[in-house]
C-alpha positions as CSV (number, residue, x, y, z in Angstrom):
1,X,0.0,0.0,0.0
2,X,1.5,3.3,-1.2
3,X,1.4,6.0,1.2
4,X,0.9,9.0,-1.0
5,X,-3.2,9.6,-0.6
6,X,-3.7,12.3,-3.6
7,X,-7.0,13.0,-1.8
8,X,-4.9,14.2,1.3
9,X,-2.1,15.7,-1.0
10,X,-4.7,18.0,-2.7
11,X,-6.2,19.2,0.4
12,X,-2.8,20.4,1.5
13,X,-3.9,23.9,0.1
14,X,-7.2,24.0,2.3
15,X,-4.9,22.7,5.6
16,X,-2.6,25.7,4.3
17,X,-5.4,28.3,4.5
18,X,-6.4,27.0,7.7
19,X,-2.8,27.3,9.0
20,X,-2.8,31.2,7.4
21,X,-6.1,32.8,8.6
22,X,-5.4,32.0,12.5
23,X,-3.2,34.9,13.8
24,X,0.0,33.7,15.4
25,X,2.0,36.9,14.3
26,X,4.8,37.9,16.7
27,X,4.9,39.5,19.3
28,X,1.8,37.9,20.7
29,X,2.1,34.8,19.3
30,X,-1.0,32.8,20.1
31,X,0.2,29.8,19.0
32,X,-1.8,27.7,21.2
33,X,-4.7,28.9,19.5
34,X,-3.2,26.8,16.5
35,X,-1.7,24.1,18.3
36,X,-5.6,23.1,18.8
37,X,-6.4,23.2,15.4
38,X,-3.7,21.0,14.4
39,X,-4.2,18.5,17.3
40,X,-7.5,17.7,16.3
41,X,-6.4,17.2,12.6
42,X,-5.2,13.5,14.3
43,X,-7.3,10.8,15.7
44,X,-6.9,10.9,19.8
45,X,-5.4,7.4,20.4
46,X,-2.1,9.3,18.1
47,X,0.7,10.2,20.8
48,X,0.8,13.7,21.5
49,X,2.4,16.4,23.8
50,X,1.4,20.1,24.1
51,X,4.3,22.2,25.8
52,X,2.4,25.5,27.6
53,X,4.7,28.7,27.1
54,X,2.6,30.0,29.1
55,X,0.3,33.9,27.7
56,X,-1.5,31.3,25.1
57,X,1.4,30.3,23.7
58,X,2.6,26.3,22.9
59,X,4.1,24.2,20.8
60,X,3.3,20.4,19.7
61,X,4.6,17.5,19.5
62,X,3.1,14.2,17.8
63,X,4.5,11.2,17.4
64,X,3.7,8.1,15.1
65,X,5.4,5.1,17.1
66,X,7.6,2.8,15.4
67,X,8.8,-0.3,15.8
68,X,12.2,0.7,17.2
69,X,13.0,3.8,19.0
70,X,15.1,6.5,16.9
71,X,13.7,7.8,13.4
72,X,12.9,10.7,12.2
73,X,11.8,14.4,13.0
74,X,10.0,17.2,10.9
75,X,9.9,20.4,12.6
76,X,8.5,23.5,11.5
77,X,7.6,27.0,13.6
78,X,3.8,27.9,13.8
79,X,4.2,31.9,14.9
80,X,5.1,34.1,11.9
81,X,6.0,38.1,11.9
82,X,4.1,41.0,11.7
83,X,2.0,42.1,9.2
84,X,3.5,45.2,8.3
85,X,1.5,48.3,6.8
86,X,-2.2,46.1,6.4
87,X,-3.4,48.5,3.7
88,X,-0.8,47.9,1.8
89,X,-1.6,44.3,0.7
90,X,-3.1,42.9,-2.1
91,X,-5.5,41.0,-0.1
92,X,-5.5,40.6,4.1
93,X,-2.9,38.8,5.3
94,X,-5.4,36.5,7.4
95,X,-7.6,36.1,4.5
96,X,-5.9,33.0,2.8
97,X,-6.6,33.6,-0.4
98,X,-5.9,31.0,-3.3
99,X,-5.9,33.2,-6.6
100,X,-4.7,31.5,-9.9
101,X,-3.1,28.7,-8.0
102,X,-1.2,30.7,-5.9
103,X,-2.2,30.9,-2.1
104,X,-1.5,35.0,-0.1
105,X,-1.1,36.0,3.6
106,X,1.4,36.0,6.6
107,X,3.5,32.7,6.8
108,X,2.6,31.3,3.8
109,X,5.9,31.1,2.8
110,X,7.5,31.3,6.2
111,X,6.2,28.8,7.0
112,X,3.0,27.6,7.4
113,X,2.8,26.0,4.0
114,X,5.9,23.5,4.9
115,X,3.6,23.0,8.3
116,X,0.6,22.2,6.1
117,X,3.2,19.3,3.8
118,X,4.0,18.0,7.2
119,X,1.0,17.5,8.6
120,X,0.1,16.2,5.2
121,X,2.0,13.3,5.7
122,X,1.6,12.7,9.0
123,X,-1.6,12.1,8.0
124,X,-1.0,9.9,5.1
125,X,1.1,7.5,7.5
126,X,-1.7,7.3,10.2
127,X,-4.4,6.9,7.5
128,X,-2.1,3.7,6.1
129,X,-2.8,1.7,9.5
130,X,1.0,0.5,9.3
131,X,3.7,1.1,11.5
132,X,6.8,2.7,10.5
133,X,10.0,0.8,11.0
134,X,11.4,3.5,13.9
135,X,9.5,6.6,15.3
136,X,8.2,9.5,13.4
137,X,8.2,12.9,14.8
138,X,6.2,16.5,13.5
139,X,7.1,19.1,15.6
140,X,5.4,22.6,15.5
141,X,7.5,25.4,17.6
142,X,6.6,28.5,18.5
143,X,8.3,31.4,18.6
144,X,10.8,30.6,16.3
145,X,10.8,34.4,15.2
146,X,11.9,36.2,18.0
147,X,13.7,33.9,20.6
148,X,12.8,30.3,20.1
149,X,11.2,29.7,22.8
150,X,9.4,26.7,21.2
151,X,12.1,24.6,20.0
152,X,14.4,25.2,23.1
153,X,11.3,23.6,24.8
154,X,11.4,20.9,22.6
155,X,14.7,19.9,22.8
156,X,14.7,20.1,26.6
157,X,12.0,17.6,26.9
158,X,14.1,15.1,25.7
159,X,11.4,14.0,23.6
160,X,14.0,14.3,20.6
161,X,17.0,12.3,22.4
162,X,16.6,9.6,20.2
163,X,15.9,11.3,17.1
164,X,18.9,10.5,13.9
165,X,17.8,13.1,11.6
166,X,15.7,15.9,11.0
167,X,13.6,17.6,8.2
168,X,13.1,21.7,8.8
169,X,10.4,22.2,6.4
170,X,11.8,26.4,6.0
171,X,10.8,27.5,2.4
172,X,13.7,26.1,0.0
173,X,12.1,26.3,-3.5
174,X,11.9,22.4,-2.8
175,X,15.7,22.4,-2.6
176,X,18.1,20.6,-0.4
177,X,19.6,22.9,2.1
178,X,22.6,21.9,3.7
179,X,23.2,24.6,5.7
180,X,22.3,27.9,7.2
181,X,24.6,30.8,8.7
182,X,25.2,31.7,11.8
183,X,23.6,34.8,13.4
184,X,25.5,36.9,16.3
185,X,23.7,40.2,17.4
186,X,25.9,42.3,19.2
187,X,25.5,45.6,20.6
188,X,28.6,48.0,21.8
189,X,28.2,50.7,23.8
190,X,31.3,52.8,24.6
191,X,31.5,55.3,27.7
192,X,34.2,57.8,27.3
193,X,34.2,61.6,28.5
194,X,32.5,64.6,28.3
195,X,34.7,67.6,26.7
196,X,33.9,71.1,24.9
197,X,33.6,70.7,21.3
198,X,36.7,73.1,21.2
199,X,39.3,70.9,23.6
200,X,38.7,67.4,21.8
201,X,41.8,66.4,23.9
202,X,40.4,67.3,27.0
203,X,37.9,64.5,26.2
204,X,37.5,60.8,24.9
205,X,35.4,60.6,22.0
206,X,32.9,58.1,22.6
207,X,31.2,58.3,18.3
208,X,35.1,58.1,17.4
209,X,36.2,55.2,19.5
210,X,32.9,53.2,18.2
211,X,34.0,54.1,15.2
212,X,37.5,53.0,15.3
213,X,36.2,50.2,17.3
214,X,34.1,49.2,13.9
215,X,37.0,49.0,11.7
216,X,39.5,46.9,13.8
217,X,36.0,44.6,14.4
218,X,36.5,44.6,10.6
219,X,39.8,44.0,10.1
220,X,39.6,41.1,12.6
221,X,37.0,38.7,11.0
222,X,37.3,36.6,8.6
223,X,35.2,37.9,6.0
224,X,37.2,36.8,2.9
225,X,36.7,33.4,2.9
226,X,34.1,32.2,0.8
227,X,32.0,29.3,1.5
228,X,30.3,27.2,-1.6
229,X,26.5,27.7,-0.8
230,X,26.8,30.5,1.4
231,X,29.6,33.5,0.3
232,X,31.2,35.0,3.2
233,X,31.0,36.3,6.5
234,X,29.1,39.1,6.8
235,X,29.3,42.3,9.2
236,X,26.3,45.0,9.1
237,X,26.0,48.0,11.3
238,X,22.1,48.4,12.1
239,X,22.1,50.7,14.6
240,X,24.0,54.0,15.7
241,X,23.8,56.4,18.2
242,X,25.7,58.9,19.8
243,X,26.3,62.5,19.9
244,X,24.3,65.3,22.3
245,X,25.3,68.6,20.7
246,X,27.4,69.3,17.6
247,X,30.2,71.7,20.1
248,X,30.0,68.7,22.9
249,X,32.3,65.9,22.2
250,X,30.3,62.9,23.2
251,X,30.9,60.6,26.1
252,X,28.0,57.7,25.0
253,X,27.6,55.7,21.6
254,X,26.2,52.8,21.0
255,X,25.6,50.5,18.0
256,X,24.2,47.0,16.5
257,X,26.1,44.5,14.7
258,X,24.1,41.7,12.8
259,X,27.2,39.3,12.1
260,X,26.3,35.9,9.5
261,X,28.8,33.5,10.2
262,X,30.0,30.8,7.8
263,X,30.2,27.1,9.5
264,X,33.6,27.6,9.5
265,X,33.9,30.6,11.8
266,X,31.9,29.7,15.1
267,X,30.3,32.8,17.0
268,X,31.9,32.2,20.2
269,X,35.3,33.2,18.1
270,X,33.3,36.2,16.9
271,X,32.8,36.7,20.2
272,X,36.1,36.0,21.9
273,X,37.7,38.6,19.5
274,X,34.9,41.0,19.7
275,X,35.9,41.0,23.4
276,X,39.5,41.3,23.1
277,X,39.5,44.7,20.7
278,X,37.3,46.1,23.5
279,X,40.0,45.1,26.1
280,X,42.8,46.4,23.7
281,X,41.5,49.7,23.4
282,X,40.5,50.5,27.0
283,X,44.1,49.9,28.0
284,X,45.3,52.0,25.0
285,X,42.5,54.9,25.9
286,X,42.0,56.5,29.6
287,X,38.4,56.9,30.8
288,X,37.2,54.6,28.2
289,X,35.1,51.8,28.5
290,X,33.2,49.4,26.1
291,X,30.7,46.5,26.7
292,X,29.4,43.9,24.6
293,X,26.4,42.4,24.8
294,X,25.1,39.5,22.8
295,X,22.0,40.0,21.7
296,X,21.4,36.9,19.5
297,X,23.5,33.4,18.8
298,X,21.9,31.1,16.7
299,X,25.3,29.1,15.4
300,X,26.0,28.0,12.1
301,X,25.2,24.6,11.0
302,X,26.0,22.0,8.1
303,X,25.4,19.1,6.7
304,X,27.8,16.9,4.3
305,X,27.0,16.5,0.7
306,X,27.9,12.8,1.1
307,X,25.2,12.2,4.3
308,X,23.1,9.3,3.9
309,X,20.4,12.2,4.5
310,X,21.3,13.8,1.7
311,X,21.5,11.2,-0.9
312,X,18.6,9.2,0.1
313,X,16.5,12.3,-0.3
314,X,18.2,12.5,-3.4
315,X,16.9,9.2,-4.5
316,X,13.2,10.3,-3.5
317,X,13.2,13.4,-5.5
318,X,14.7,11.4,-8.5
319,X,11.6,9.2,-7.7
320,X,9.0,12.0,-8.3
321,X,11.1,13.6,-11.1
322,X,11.8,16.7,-9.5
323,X,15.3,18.1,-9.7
324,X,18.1,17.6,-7.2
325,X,18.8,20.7,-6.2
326,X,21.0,21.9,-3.2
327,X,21.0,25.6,-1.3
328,X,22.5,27.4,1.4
329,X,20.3,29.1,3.6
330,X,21.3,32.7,5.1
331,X,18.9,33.1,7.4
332,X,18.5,31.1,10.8
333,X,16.0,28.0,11.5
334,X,14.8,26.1,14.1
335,X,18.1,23.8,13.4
336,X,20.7,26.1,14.8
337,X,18.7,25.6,18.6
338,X,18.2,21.9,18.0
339,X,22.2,21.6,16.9
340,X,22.7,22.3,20.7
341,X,21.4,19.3,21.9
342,X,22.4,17.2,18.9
343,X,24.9,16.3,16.0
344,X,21.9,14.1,14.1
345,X,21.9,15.2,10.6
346,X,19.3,17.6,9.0
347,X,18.1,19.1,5.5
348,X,16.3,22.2,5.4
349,X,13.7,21.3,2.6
350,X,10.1,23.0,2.4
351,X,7.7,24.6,-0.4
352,X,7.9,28.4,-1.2
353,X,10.6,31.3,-2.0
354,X,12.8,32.3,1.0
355,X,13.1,35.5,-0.7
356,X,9.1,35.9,0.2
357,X,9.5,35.7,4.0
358,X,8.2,38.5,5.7
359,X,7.5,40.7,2.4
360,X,4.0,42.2,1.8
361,X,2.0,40.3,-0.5
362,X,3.6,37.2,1.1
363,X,2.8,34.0,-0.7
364,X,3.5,30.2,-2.4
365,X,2.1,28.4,-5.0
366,X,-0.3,25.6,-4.1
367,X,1.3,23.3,-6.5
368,X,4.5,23.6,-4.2
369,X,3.1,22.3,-1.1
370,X,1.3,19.2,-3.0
371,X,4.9,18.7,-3.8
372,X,6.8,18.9,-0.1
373,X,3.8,16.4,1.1
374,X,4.5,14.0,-1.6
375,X,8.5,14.3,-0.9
376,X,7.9,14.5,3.2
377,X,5.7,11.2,2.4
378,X,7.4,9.5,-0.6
379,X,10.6,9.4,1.9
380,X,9.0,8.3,4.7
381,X,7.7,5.3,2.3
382,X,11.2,4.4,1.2
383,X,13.3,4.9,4.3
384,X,10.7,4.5,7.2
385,X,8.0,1.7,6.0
386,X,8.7,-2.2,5.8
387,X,8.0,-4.0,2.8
């Protein structure tokens, strides 16, 4: 008996709407409110556990039991940003609507369309009556936007101790991703000393030493080094401050550093040098003093080309003649959390454009989802089901 149900497969666009038209925009989440909805999707005898954030707020996880302990885990984040500017959409963003094949609002993309796939075949497997060979796991976070709350949850439950590989169903265009960047928030703020704008000597220049501060930061990272699927290191300034009057020299500055770091650069070397030019330059530079403060570390992650995840899930997209495609990701997923409590391999593989997250006019094609549930359940088949 073959797993894929096209009955269920073509319904992945009315699970998708569903999914879309319940609010679980950030900051208030609600993603309990969802976590019911997609609880009573399954039959109640199906293993289940709902993890209370606490403020209406949870995540889920369901489990499919197998034979043997171990298997296999899809996890994909419920919560989604904020709308933006609402009148500037082509349609609501809670409305859901499917024109021309294509399916509008906030987190259809990113990601409650690689939800939808998952739940898809979730369903497909407990509508088959068979047991898979080893546990299956679908995992719906919350929070995975602002702190990651949900997953960190997850992971501490211990639910996922046994778990040797993991889908994150994060929009890929239906390509493999093998890895994601690193993300290190930082913000500096340098103290120096008050001084007439006419007796800069008299003074430490607080904008100046940030500045200076900036460009040995610079200097110090490797941002050269080019990775195949993901460039280079990157370094942005996103915030600046400092300054009270133009004939005051300033004794405050602050800034923001959003810092993408290659897998070959961890962020607690980022960190550790980050540190050390502050150190440097207080002892160069009486009455100065600069702290750091990490305001975000999500690490790098990878996956080899040569993984058994990787080439069977090659073999499975041969199997429905869709292109074997692989894809760096630079933005962060549930998988940089989840690599702190384990090395088990992962792909990053889910319907939709990453360029469409958290844009107006969001939105995927429905024919994309049908096709993560038919990969999601097509490898399940092969790599999870006996004979």
């Amino acid at each position: 008996m073959s797993l894929l149900q096209e009955d269920k497969i073509r319904n992945c666009g009315l699970v998708t709407q569903m999914l879309v038209s319940t609010n679980t925009s950030q900051p208030a989440g609600n993603e309990a409110d969802l976590v019911r909805k997609i609880s009573a999707l399954f039959p109640e005898h199906l293993y289940r556990r709902i993890i209370d954030h606490g403020n209406n707020r949870a995540s889920l996880i369901l489990r499919i039991d197998g034979k043997n302990r171990g298997g296999l885990a899809f996890v994909g984040h419920i919560d989604t940003v904020a709308f933006g500017e609402e009148k500037a959409w082509k349609y609501p963003p809670l409305e859901a609507r499917i024109q021309d094949g294509v399916l509008y609002g906030r987190g259809a993309a990113d990601m409650k369309s690689g939800v939808a796939a998952m739940i898809t075949a979730a369903q497909c497997v407990v509508a088959s009556g068979c047991t898979p060979l080893e546990d299956l796991y679908f995992c719906f976070t919350a929070d995975e936007e602002a702190g990651g709350t949900g997953v960190l949850a997850v992971m501490q439950s211990r639910e996922l101790a046994c778990v040797r590989e993991f889908i994150i169903a994060e929009p890929s265009q239906l390509k493999m991703g093998l890895c994601e960047k690193g993300a290190l928030w930082l913000r500096v703020h340098v103290e120096g000393q008050l001084a007439h704008g006419s007796r800069p000597q008299v003074g430490v220049n607080a904008v100046e030493c940030l500045i200076e501060y900036r460009c040995r930061l610079q200097s110090a990272v490797d941002t050269n080094t080019r990775h195949p699927l993901l460039d280079t290191t990157t370094i942005s300034t996103t915030g600046f401050h400092g300054g009270i009057m133009t004939n005051i020299i300033p004794a405050q500055a602050w800034m923001e550093l959003d810092i993408r770091t290659l897998p070959s650069l961890s962020n607690a070397r980022v960190i550790e040098i980050a540190r050390k030019i502050g150190e440097e330059m207080e002892r160069t530079h009486n009455h100065l003093h600069i702290h750091i403060e990490v305001l975000n570390d999500r690490i790098p992650v990878e996956t080899a080309q040569d993984a058994p995840i990787v080439q069977r899930m090659r073999k499975t997209l041969e199997s429905l003649s869709l292109p074997c495609e692989t894809k760096g990701m630079y933005f962060y997923t549930d998988m940089s959390q989840i690599a702190l409590y384990t090395h088990a391999p992962f792909l990053i593989l889910g319907p939709g454009d990453d360029k469409q997250a958290h844009v107006t006019d969001e939105h995927v094609t429905v024919r994309d989802i049908e096709a993560a549930a038919r990969i999601y359940t097509a490898y399940i088949e092969q790599y999870y089901m006996g004979e």
